[in-house]
PDB file of N, CA, C and O in Angstrom:
ATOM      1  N   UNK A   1      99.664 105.785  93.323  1.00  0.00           N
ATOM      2  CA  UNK A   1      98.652 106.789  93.610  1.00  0.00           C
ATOM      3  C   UNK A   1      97.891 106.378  94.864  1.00  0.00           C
ATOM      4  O   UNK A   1      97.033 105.497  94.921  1.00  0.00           O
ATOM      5  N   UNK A   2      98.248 106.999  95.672  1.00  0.00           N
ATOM      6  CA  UNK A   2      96.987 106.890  96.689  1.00  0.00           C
ATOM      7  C   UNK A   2      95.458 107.337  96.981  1.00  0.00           C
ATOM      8  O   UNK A   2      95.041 108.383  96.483  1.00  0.00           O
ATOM      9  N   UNK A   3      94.677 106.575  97.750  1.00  0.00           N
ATOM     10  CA  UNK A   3      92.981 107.007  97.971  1.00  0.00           C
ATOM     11  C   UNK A   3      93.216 107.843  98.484  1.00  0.00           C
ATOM     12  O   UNK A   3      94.041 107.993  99.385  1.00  0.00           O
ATOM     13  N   UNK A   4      91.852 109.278  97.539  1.00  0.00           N
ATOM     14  CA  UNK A   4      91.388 110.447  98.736  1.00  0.00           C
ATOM     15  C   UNK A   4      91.040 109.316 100.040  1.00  0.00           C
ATOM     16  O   UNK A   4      90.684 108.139  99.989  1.00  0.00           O
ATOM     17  N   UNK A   5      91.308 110.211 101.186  1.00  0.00           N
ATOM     18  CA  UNK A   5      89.758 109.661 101.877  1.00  0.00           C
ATOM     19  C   UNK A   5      88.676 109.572 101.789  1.00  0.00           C
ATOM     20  O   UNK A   5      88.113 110.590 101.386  1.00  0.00           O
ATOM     21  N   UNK A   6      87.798 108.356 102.101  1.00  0.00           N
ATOM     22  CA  UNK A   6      86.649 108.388 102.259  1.00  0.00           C
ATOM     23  C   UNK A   6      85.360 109.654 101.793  1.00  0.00           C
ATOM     24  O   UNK A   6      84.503 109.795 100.921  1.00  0.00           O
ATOM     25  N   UNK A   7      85.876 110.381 102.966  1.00  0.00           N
ATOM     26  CA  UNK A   7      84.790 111.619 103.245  1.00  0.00           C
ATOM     27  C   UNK A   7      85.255 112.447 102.184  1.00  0.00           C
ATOM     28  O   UNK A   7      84.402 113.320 102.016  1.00  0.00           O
ATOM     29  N   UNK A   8      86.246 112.596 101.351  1.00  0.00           N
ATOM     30  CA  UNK A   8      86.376 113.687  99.889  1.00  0.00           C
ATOM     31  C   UNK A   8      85.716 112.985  99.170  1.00  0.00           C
ATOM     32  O   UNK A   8      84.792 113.679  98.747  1.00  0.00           O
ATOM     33  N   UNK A   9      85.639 111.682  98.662  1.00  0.00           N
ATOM     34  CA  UNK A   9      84.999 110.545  97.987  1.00  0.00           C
ATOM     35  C   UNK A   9      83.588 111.327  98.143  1.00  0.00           C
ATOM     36  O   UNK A   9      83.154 112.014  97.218  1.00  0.00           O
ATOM     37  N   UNK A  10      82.890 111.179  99.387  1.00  0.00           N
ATOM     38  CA  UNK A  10      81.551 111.276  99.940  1.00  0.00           C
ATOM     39  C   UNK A  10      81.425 112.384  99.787  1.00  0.00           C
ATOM     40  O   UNK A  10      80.280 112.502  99.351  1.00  0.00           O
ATOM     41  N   UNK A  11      82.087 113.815  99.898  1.00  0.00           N
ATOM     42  CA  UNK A  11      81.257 114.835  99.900  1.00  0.00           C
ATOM     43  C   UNK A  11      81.577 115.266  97.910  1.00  0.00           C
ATOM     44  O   UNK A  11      81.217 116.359  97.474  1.00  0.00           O
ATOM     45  N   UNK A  12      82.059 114.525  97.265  1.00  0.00           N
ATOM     46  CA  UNK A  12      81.773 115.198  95.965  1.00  0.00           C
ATOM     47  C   UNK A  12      80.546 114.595  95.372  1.00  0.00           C
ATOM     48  O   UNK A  12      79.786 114.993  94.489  1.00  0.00           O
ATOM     49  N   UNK A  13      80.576 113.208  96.324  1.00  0.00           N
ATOM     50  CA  UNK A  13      78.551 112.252  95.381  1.00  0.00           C
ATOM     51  C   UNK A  13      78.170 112.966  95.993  1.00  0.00           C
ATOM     52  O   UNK A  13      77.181 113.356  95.373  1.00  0.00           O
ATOM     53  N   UNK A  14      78.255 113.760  97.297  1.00  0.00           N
ATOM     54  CA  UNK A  14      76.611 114.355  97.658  1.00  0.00           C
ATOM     55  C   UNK A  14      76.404 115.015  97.043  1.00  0.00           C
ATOM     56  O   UNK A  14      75.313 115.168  96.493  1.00  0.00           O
ATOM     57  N   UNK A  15      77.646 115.839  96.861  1.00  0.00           N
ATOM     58  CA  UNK A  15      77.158 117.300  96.267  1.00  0.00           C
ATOM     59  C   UNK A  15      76.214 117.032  94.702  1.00  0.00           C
ATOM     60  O   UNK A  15      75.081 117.293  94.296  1.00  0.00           O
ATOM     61  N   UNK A  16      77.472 116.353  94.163  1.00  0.00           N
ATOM     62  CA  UNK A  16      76.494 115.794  92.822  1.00  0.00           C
ATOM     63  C   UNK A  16      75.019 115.581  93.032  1.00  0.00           C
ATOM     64  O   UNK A  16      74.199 115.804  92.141  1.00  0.00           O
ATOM     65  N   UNK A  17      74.624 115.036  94.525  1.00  0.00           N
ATOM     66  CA  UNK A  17      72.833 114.952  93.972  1.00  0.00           C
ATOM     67  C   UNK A  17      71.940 116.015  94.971  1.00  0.00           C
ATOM     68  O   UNK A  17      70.778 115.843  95.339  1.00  0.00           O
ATOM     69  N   UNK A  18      72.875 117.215  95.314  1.00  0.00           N
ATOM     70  CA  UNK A  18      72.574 118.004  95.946  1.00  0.00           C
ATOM     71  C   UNK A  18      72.457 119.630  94.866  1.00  0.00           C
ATOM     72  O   UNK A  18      73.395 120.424  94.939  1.00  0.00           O
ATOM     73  N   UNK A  19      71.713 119.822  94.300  1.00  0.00           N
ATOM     74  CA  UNK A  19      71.942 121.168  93.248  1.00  0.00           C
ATOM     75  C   UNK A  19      72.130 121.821  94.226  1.00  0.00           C
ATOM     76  O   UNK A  19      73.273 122.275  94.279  1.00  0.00           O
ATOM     77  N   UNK A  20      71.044 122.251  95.618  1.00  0.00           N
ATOM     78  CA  UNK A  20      71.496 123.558  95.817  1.00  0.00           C
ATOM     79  C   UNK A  20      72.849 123.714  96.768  1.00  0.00           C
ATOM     80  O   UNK A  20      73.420 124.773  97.029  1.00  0.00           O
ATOM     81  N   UNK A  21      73.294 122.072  97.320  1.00  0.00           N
ATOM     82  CA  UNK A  21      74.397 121.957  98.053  1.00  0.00           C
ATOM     83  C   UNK A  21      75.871 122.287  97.153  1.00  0.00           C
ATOM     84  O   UNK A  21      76.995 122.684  97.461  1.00  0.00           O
ATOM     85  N   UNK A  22      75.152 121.865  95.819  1.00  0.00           N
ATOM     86  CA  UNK A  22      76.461 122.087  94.564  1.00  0.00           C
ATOM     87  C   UNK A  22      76.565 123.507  94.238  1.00  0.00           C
ATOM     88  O   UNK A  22      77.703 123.932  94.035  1.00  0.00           O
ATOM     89  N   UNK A  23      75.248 124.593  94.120  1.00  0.00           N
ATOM     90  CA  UNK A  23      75.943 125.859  94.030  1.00  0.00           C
ATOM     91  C   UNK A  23      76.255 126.847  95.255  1.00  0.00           C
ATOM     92  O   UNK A  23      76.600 128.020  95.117  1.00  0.00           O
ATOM     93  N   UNK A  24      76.072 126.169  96.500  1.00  0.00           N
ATOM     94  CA  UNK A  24      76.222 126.915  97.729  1.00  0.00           C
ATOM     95  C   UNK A  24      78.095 126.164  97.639  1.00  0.00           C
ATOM     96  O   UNK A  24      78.989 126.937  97.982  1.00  0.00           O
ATOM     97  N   UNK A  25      78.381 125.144  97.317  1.00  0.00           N
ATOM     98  CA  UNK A  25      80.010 124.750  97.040  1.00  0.00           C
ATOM     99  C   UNK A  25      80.093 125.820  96.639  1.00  0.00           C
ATOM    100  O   UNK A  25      80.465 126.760  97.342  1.00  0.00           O
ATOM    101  N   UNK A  26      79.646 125.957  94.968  1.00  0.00           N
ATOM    102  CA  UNK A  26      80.438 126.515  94.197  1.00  0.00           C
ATOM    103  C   UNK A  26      81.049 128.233  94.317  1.00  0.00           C
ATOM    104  O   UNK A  26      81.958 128.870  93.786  1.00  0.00           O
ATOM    105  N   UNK A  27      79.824 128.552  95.468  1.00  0.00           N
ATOM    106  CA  UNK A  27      79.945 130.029  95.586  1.00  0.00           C
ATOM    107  C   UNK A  27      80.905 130.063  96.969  1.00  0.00           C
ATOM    108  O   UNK A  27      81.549 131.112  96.988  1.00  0.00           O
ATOM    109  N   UNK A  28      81.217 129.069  98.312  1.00  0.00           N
ATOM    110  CA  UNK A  28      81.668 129.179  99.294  1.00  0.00           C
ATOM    111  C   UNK A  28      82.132 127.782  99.932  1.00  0.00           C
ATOM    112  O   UNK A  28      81.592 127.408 100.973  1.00  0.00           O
ATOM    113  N   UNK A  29      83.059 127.061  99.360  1.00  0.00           N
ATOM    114  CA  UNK A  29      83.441 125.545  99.688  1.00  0.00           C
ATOM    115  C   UNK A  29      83.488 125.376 100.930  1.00  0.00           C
ATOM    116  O   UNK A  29      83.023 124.304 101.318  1.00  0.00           O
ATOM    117  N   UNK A  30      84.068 126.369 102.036  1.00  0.00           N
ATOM    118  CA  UNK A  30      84.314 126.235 103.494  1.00  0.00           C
ATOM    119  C   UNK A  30      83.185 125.491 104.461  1.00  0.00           C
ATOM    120  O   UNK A  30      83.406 124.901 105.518  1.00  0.00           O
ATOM    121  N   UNK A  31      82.086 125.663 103.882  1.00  0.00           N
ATOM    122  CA  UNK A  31      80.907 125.343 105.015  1.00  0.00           C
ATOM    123  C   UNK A  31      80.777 123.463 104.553  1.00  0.00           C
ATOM    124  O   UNK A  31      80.321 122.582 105.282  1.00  0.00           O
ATOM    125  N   UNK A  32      81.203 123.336 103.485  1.00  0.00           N
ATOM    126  CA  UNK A  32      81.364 121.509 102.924  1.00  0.00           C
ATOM    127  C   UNK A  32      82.491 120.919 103.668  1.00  0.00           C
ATOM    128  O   UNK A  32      82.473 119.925 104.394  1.00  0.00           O
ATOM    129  N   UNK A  33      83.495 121.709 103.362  1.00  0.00           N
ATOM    130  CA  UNK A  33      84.818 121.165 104.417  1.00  0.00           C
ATOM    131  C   UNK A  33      84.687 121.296 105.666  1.00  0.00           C
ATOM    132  O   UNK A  33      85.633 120.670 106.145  1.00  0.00           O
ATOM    133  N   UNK A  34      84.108 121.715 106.453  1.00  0.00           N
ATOM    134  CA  UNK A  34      83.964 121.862 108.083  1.00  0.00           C
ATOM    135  C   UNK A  34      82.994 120.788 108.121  1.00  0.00           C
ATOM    136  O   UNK A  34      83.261 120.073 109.088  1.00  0.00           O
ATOM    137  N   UNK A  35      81.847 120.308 107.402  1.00  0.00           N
ATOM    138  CA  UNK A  35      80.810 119.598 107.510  1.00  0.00           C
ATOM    139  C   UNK A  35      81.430 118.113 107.258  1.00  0.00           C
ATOM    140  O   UNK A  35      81.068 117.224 108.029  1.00  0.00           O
ATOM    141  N   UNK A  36      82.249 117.838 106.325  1.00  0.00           N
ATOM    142  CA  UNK A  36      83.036 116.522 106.035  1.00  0.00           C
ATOM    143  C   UNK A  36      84.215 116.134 106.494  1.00  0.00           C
ATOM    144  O   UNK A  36      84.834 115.116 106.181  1.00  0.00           O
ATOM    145  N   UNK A  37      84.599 117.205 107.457  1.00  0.00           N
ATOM    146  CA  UNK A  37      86.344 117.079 108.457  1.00  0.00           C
ATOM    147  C   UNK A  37      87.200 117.179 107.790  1.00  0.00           C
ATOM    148  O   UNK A  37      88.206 116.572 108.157  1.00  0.00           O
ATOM    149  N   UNK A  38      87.286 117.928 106.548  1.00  0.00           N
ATOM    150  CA  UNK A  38      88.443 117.751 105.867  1.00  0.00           C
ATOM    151  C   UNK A  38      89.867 118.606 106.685  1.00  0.00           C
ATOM    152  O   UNK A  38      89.845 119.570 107.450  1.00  0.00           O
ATOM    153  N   UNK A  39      90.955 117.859 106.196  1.00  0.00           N
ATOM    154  CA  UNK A  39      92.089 118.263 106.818  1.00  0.00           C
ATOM    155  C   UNK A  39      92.567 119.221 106.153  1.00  0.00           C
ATOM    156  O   UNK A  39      92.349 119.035 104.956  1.00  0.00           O
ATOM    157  N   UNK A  40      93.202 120.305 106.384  1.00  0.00           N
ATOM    158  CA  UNK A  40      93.710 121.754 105.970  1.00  0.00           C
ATOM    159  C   UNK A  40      94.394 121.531 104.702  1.00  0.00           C
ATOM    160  O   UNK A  40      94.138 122.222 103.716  1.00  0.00           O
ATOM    161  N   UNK A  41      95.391 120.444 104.691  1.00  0.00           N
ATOM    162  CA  UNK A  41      95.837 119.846 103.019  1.00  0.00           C
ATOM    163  C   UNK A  41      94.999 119.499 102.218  1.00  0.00           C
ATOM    164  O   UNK A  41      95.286 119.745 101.047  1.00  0.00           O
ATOM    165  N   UNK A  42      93.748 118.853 102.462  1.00  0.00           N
ATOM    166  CA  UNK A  42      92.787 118.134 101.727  1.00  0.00           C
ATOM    167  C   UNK A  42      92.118 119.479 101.615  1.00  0.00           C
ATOM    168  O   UNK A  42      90.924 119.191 101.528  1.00  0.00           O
ATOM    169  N   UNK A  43      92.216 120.609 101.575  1.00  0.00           N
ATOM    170  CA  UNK A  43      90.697 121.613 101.919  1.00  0.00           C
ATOM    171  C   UNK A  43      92.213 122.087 100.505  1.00  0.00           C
ATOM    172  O   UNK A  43      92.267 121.375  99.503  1.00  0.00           O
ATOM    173  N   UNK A  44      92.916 122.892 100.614  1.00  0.00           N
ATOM    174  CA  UNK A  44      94.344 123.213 100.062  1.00  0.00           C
ATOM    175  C   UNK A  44      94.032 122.835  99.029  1.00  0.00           C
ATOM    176  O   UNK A  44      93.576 123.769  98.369  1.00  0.00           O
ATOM    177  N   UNK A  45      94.033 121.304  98.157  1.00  0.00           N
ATOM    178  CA  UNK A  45      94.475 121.253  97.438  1.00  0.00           C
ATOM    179  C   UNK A  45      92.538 121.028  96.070  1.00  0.00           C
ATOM    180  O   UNK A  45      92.312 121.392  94.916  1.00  0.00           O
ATOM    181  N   UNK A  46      91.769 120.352  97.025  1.00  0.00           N
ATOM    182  CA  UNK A  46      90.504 120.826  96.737  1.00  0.00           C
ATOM    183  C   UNK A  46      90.014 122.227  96.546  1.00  0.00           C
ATOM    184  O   UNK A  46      88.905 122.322  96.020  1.00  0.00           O
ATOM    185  N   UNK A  47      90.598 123.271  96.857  1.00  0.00           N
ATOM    186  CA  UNK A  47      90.162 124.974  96.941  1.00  0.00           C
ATOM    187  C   UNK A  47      91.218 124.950  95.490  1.00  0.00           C
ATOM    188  O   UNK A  47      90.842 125.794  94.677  1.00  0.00           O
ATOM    189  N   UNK A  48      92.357 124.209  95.064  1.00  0.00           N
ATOM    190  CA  UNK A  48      92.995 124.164  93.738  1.00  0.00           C
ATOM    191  C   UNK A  48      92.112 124.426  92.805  1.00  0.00           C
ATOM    192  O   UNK A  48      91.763 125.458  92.231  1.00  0.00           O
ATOM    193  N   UNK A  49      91.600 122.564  92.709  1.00  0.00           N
ATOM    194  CA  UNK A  49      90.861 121.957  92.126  1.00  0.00           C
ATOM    195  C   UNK A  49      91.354 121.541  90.619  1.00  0.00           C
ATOM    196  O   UNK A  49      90.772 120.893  89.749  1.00  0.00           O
ATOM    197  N   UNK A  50      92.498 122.088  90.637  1.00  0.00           N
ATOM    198  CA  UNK A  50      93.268 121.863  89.423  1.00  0.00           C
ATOM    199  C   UNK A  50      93.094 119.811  89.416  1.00  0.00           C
ATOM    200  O   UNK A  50      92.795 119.016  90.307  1.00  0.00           O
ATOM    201  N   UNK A  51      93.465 119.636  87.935  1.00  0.00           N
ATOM    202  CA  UNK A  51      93.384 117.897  87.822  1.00  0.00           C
ATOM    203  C   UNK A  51      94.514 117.352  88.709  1.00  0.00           C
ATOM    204  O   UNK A  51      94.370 116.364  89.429  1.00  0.00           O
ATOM    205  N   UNK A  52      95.801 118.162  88.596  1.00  0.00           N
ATOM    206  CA  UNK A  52      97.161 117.685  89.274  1.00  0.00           C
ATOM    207  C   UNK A  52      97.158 117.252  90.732  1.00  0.00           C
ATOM    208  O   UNK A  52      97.656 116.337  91.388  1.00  0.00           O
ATOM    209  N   UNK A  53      95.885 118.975  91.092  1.00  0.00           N
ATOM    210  CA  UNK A  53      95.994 118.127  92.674  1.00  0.00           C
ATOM    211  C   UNK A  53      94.532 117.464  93.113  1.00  0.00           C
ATOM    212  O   UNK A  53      94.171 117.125  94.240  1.00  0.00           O
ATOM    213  N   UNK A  54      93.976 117.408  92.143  1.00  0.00           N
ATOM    214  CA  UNK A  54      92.984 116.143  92.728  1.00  0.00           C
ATOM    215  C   UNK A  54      93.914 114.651  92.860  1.00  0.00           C
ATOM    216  O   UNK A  54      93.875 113.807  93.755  1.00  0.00           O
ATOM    217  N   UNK A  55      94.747 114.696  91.609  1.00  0.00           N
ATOM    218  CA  UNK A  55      95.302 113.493  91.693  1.00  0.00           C
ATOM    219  C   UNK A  55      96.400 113.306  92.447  1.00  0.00           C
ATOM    220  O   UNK A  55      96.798 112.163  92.673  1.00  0.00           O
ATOM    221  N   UNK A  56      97.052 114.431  92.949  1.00  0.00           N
ATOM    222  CA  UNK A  56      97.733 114.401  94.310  1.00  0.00           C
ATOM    223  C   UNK A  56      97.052 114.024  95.577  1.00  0.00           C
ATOM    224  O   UNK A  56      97.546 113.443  96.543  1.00  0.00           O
ATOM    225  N   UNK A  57      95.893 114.431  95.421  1.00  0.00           N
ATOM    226  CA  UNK A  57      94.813 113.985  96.503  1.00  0.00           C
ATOM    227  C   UNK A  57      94.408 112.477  96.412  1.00  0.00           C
ATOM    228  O   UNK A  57      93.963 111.808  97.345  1.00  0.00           O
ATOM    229  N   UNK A  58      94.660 112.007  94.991  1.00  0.00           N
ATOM    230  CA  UNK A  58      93.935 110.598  95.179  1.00  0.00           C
ATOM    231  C   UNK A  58      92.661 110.382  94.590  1.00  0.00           C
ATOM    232  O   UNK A  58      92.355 109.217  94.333  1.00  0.00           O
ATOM    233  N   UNK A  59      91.499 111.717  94.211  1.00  0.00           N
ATOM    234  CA  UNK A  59      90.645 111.581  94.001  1.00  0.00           C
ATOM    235  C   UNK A  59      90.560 110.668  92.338  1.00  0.00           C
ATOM    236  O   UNK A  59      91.129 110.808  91.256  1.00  0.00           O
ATOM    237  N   UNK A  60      89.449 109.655  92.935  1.00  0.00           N
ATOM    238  CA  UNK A  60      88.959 108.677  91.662  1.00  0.00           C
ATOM    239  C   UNK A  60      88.680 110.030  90.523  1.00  0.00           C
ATOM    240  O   UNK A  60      88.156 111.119  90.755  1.00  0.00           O
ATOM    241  N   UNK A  61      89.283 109.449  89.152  1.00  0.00           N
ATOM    242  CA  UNK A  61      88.653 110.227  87.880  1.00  0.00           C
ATOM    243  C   UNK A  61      87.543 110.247  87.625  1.00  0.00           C
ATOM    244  O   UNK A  61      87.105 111.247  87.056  1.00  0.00           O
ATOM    245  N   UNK A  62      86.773 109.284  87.907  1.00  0.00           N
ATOM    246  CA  UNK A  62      85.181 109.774  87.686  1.00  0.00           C
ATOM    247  C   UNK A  62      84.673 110.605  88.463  1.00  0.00           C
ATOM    248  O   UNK A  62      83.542 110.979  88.154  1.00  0.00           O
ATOM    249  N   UNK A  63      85.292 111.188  89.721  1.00  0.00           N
ATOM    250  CA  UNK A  63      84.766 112.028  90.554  1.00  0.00           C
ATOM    251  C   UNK A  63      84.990 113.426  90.509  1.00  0.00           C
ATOM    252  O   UNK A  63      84.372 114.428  90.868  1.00  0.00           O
ATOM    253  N   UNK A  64      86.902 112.986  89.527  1.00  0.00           N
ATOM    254  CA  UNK A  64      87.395 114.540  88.624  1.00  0.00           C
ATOM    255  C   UNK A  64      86.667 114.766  88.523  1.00  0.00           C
ATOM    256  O   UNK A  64      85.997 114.871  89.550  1.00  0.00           O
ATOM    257  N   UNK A  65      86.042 115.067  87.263  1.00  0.00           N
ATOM    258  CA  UNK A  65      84.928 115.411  86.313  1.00  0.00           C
ATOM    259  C   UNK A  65      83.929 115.931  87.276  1.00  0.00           C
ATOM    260  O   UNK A  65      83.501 117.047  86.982  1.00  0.00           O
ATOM    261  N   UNK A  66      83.576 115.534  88.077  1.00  0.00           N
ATOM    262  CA  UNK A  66      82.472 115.950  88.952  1.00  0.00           C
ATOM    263  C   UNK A  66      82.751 116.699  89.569  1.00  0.00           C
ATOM    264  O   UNK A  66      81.813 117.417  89.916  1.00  0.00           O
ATOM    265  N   UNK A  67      84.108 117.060  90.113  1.00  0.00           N
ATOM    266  CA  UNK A  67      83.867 118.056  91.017  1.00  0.00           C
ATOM    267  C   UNK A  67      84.334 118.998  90.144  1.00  0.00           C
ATOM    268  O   UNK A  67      84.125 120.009  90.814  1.00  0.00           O
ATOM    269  N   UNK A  68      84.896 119.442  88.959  1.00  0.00           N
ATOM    270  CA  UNK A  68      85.425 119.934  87.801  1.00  0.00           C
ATOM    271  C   UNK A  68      84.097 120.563  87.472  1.00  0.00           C
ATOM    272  O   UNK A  68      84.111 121.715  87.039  1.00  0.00           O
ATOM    273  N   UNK A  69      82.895 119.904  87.637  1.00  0.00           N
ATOM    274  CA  UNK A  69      81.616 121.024  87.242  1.00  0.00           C
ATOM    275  C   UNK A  69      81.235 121.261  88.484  1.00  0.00           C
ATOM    276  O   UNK A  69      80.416 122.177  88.411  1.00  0.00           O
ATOM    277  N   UNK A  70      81.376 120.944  89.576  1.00  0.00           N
ATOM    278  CA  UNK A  70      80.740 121.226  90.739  1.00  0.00           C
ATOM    279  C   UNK A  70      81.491 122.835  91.142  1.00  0.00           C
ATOM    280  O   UNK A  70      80.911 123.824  91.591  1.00  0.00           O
ATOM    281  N   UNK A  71      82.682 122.707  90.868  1.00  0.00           N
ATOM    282  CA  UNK A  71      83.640 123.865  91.289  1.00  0.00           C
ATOM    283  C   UNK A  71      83.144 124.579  90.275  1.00  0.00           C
ATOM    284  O   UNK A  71      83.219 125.464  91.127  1.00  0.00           O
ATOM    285  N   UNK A  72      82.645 125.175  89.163  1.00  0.00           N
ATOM    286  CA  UNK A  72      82.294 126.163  88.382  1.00  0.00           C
ATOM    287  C   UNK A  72      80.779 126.269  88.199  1.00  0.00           C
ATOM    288  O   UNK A  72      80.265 127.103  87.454  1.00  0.00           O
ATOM    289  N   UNK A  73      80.198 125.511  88.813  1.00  0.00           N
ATOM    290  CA  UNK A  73      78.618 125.945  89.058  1.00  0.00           C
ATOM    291  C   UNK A  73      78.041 125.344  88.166  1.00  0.00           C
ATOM    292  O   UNK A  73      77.121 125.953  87.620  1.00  0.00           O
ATOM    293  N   UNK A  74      78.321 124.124  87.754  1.00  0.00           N
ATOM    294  CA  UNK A  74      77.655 123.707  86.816  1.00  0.00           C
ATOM    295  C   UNK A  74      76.350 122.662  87.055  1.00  0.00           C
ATOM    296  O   UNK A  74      76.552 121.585  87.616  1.00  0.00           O
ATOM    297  N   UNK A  75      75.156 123.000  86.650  1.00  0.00           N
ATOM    298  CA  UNK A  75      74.072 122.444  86.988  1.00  0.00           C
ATOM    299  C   UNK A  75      74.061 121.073  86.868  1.00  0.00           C
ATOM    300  O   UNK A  75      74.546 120.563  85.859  1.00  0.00           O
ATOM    301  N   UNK A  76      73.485 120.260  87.920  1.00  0.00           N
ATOM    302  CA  UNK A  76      73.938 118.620  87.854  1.00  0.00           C
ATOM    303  C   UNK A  76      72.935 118.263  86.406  1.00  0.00           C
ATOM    304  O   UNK A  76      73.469 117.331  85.804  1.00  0.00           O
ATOM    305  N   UNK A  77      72.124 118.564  85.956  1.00  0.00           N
ATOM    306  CA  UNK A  77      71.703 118.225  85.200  1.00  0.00           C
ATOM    307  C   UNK A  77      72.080 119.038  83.720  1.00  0.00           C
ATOM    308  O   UNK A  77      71.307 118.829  82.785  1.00  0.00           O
ATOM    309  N   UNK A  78      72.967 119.734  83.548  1.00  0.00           N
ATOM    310  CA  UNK A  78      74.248 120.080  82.770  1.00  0.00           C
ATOM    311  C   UNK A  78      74.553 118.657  81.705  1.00  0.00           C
ATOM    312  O   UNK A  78      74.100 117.660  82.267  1.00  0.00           O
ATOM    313  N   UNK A  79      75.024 118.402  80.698  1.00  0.00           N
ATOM    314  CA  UNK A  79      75.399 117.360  80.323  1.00  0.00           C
ATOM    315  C   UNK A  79      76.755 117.784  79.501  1.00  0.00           C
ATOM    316  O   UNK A  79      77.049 118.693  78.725  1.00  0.00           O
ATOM    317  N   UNK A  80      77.431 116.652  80.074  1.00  0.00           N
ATOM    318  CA  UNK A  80      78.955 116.844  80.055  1.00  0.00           C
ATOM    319  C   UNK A  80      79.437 116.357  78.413  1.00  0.00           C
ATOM    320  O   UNK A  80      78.693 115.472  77.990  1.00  0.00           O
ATOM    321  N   UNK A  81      80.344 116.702  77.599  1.00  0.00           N
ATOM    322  CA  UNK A  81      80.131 115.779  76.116  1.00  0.00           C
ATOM    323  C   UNK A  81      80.295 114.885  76.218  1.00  0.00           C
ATOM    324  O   UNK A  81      79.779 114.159  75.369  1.00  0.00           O
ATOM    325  N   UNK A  82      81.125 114.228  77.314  1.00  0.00           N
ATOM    326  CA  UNK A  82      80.993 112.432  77.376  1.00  0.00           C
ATOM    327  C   UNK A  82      79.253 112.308  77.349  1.00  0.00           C
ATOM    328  O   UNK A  82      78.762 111.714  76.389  1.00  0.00           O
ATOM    329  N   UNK A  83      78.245 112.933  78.519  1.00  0.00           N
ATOM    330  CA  UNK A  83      77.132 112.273  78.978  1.00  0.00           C
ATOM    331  C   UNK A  83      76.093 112.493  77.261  1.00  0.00           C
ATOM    332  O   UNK A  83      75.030 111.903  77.061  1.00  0.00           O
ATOM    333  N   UNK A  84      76.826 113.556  76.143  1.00  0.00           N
ATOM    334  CA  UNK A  84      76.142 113.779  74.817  1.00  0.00           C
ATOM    335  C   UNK A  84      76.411 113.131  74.212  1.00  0.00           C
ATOM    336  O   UNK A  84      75.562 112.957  73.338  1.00  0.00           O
ATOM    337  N   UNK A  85      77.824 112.136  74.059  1.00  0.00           N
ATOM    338  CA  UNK A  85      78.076 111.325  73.282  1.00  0.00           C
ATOM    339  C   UNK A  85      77.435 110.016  73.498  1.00  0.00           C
ATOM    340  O   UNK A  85      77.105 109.377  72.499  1.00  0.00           O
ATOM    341  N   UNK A  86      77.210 109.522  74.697  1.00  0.00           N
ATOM    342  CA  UNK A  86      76.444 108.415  75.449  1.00  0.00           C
ATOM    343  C   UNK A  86      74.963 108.443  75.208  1.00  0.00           C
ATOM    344  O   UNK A  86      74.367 107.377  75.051  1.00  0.00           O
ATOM    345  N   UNK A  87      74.385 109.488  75.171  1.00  0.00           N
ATOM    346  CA  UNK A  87      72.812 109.425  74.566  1.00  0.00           C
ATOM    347  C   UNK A  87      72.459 109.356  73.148  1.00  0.00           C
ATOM    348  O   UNK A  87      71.355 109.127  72.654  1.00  0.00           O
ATOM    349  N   UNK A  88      73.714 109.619  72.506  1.00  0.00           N
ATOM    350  CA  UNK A  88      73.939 109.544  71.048  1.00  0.00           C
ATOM    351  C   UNK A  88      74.220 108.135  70.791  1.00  0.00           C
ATOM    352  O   UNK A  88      73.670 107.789  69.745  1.00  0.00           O
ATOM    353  N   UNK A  89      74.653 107.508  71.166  1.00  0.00           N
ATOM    354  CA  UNK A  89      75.424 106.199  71.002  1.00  0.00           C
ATOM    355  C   UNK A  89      74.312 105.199  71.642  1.00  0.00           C
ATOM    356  O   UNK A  89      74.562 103.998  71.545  1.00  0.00           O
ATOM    357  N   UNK A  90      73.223 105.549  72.224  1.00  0.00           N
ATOM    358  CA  UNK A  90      72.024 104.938  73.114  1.00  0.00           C
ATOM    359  C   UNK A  90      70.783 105.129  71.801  1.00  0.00           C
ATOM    360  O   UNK A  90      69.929 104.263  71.612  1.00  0.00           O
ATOM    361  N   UNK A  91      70.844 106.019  71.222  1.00  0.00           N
ATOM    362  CA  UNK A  91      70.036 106.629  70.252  1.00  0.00           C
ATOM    363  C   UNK A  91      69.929 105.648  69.361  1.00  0.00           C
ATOM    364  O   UNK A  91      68.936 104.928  69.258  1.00  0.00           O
ATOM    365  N   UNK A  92      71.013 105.564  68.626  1.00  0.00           N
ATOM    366  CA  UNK A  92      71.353 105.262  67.738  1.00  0.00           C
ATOM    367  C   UNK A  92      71.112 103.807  67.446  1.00  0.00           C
ATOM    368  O   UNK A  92      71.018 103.471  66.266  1.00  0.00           O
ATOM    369  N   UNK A  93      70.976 102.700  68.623  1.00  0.00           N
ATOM    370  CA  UNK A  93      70.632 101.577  67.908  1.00  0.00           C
ATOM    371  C   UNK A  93      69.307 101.266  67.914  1.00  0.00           C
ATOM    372  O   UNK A  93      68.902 100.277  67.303  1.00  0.00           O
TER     373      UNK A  93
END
């Protein structure tokens, strides 16, 4: 498996601590990819967003997930059932 680049790496954390950068993605990705240089394959298979071609892309799995809510508008402060099971399991002792 090979690394996304860098800058796919970088523009899915921003977006993550960017809400309104995450639903201006979610409604129009083009203005993120011109801003991070992405290459016409890397823009391709990110506009997917399917798991297959993130991981054709390389993208780290923890970043899946992230851009997996970033691409459907999901509010960063959204909690994912991993992040419900983790406050449960924090709770609890």
């Amino acid at each position: 498996m090979r690394l996304a680049p860098y800058r796919v790496h970088q523009m899915i954390q921003d977006l993550m601590r960017d809400a309104q950068g995450a639903a201006a993605f979610a409604r129009d990705p083009e203005p993120a990819f011109e801003r991070y240089g992405l290459a016409p394959e890397e823009r391709t298979l990110l506009r997917q967003g399917s798991r297959n071609a993130l991981i054709a892309l390389g993208v780290h799995p923890n970043l899946q997930m992230k851009f997996a809510r970033i691409r459907r508008g999901a509010t960063i402060e959204e909690a994912s059932p991993l992040d419900e099971q983790l406050r449960r399991l924090i709770e609890a002792k």
